[in-house]
N, C-alpha and C positions, 0 to 999 in steps of 0.2 A: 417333887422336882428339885434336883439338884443345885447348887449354887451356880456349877456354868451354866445348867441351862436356864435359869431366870439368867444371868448375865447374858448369854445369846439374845431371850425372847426379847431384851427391855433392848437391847444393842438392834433389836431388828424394828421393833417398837420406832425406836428413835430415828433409824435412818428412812421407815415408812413417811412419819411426819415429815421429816425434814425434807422429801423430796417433794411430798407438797408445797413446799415453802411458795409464796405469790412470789410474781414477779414483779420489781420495784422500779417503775418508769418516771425521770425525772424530769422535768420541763423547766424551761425558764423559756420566757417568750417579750417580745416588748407591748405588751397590752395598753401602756401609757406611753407618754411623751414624744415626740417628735414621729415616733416609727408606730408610732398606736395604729397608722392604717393597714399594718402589714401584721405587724401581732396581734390585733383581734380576732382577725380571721381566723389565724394558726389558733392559737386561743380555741376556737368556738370548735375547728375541727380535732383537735385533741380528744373530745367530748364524743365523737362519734367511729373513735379506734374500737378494737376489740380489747374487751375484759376478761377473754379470755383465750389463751392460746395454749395449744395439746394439751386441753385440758385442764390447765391450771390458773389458776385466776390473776389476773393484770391490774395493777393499781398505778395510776395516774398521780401525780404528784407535779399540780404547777405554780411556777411560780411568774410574778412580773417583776422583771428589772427597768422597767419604765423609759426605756431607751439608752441605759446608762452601763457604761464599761465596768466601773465599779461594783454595781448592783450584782451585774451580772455572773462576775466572779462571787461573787457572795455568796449568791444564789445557789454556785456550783458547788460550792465547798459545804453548805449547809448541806443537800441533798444526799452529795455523798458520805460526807462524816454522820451526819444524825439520821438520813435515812436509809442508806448502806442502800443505794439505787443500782439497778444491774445497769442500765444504759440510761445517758442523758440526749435528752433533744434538745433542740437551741443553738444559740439564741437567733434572734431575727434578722439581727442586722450582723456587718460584717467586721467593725470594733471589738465587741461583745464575743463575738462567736473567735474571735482570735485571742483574745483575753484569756479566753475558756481553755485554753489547748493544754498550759499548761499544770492547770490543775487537775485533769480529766489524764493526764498522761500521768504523772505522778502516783494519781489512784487508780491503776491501768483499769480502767470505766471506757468502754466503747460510747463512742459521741457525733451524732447525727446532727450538723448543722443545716438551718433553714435560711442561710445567708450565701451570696453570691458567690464573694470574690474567691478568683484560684486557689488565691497566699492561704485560702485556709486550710486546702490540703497537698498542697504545692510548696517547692519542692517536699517528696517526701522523705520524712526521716525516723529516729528514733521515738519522735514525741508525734506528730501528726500520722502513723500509722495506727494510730490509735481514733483517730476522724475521718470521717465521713461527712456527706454535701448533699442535697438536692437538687437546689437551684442550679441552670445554665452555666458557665465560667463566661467570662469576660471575652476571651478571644471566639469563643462559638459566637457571640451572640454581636461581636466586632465585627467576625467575616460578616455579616448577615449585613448591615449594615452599609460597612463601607462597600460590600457588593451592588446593594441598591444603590448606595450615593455615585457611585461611578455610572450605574444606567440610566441616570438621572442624568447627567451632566455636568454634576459638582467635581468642581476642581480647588476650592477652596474652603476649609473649616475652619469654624470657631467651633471653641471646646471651653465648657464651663463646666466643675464638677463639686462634688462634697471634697471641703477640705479634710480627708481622712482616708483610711484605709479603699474606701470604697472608689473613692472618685482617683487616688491615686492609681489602684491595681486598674481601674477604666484607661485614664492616659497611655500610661506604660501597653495594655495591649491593641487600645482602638489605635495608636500612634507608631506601632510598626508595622499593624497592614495596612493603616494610611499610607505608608510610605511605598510599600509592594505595587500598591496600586496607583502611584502619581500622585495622591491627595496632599494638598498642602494645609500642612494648620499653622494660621496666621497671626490665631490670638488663644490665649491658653490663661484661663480665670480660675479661681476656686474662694468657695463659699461655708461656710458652716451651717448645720443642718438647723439650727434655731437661728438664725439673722432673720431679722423683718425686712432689711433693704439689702439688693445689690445692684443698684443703681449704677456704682462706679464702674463694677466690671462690667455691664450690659454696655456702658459707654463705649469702656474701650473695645467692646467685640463689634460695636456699630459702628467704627471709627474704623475698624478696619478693612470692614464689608465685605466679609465671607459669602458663598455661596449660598452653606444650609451653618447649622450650628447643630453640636451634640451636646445634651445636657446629661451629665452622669450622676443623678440625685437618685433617689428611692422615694416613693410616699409624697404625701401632698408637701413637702419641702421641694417637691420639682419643680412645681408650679411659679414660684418666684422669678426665677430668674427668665423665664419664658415672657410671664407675663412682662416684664422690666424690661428686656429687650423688646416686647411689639409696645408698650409704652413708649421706650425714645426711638423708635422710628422704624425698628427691623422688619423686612419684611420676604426674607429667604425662609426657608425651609426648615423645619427643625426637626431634630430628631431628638429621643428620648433613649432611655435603656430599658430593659424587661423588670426594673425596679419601680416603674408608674404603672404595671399594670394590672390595675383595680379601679373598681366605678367611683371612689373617695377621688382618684387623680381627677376625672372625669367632672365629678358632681365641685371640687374644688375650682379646677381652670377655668371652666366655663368655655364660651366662645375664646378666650385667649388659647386653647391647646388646639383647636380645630386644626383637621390636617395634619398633625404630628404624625409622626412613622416610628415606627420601632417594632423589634424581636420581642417575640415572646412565647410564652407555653403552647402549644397547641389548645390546654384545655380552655384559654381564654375566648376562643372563637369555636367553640368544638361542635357547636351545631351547624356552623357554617363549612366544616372540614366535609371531603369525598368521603363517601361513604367504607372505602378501603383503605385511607389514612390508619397508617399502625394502629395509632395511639386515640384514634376516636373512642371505639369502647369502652377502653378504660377512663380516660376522660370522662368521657360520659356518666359512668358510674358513678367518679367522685360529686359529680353537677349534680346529678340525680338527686344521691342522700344527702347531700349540704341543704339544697333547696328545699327540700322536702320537710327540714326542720329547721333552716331559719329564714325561709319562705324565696318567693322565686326571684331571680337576678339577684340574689347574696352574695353568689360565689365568687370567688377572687385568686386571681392565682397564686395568691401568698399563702392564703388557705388549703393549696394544690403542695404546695410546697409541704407543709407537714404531713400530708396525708400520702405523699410519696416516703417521708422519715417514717412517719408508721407502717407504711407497705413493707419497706426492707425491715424492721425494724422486725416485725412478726414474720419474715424468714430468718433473721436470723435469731430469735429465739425458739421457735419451731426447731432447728438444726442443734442448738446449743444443750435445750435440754435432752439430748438423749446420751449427752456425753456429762453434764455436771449438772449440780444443784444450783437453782438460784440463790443469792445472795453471798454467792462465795467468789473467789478471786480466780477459780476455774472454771465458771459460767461467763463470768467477762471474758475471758479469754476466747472459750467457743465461743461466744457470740461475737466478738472482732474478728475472727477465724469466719465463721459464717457468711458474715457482712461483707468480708472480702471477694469472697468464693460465688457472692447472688450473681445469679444467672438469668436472664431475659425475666426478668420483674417488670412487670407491667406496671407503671404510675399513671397519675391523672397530667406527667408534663413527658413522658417519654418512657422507653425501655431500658433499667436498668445492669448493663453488665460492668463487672465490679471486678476488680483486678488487685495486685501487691501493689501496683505502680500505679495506678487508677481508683482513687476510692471518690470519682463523682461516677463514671460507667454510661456516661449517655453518650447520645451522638445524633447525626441531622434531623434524625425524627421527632426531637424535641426542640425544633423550632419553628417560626412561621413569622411572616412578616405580617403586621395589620396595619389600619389608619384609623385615624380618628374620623367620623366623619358623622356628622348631623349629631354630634353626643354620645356617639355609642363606638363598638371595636368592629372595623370592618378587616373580613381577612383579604389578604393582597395574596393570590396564585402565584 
């Protein structure tokens, strides 16, 4: 054998391995501090993605930023500097996951957020074309809301939120279709997600005597300000955001949350959905394998929330590989390319269709309004 041709065989040699290359899945999630009841979940379902996709093996790489902005960029920068990750998942909350944007665009890394607010892929531009979303946005899950409070009666709200990203992008959208709809908001609070008391502002929203109250928290941090107002006297109506809905809210509030209303995933009530509800079956599916291995009533729709990042996540690397290698700057690329392009993706909260302009892709079929009722999610028709 000639010189070129060992150069050929070892050159064909090298690009056979190298298209083996694994694919390098990056997580950061809040598995501790404040937000621990919405990142364990994601957490647990990480654990039951596929390992492998057209054939080539998927490696999981997660980490915990423990509920913290800092961590979480950290987080990001390790994953993809030291572990040269094709796509990151993350983080949990809506801080964190906008922390994230800018590092994740710099290393053009496609980036699946399991956090709420719009601002994370809204408006879009050069740096969040590069992000993607799961969870509902804020004005979906607003109409749904101030829809009910008007066929309720309510004419007047209090609004208490996280002093942050989260509770701010809530204001801004539940507070212009309050206004579409006549709704007045009388008293307007905001709290930080570790305070023991908000006593004060519960005052002032009792002093003003709204109708219902919205509390725009996530995780067993919602719980506070709920309880604090039926402490000094409240005793309207309250509604909650699609950020309490987990049995942690639930097994936390106790009798102080009874009766809450709020939007949330279909998968949260999915055995109580019509049996022609889009998004039952797949829902169903995700209940199914969660519970099945970490036993029945686990499942959470935070945990629905990554296992939708993973759904898209293995089409768009199913599409990416037939155009580049993993771990190179051309495989990010088709799989951002991919991710945009997903078409009627079935998740455990909705059907994702996924656009240039649109990188969350849902719409009404990923919501439903429940109630709280005897401890458990009852779904409202």
């Amino acid at each position: 054998m000639n010189l070129k041709s060992k150069l050929t065989l070892v050159a064909a040699i090298v690009a056979a391995i190298s298209a083996q290359a694994d694919i390098t899945v990056g997580v950061t999630v809040s598995a501790t501090g404040p937000a621990a009841s919405l990142g364990i979940p994601e957490k647990n379902t990480i654990a039951l993605m596929p390992t492998s996709i057209g054939g080539q093996k998927v490696n999981y790489i997660v980490l915990d930023d423990a509920s913290d902005t800092t961590a979480a960029v950290t987080n990001t920068r390790k994953l993809i500097n030291e572990h040269k990750v094709d796509v990151m998942l993350g983080s949990t909350i809506t801080p964190n996951s906008l922390a994230m944007i800018d590092v994740v665009a710099e290393a053009q890394t496609p980036m699946i957020s399991m956090a709420a607010s719009a601002r994370i892929v809204e408006p879009m531009d050069a740096k969040k074309k590069w992000v993607f979303k799961t969870p509902q946005n804020d004005i979906m899950m607003s109409l749904a809301i101030v829809a009910h409070m008007a066929s309720s009666g309510v004419k007047t709200v209090g609004f208490i939120g996280f002093a942050d990203a989260y509770g701010e992008g809530w204001y801004q959208e539940f507070s212009k279709i309050a206004a579409q709809k006549g709704l007045q908001i009388i008293a307007n609070e905001r709290y930080n997600r570790v305070d023991t008391s908000v006593t004060g502002q519960a005052l002032k929203i009792v002093s003003a005597k709204p109708d219902a109250v919205l509390i725009a928290a996530s995780g067993t941090p919602a719980v506070l300000p709920q309880r604090s107002l039926k402490e000094s006297g409240y005793s309207g109506k309250f509604y909650q955001t699609h950020g309490v809905a987990n049995n942690d809210f639930l097994r936390v509030g106790g009798k102080d949350v009874e009766g809450t209303l709020l939007p949330a995933g279909p998968v949260l009530v999915v055995a109580q959905l019509q049996a022609n509800h889009p998004v039952k079956n797949s829902a169903q599916a995700y209940v199914e394998k969660y519970e099945s291995t970490y036993g029945k009533g686990s499942v959470s729709t935070f945990g629905a929330h990554a296992w939708d990042a993973g759904k898209l996540m293995e089409v768009g690397v199913a599409a990416a590989l037939k155009k580049a290698t993993p771990g190179t700057v051309e495989f990010r690329v088709a799989l951002r390319d991919a991710l945009e392009s997903a078409k009627e993706v079935a998740g455990a909260h909705g059907v994702f269709n996924m656009s240039a302009t649109d990188h969350l892709g849902l719409d009404d079929r990923a919501r439903v309004m429940v109630k709280v009722e005897a401890g458990a999610w009852k779904y409202q028709p």
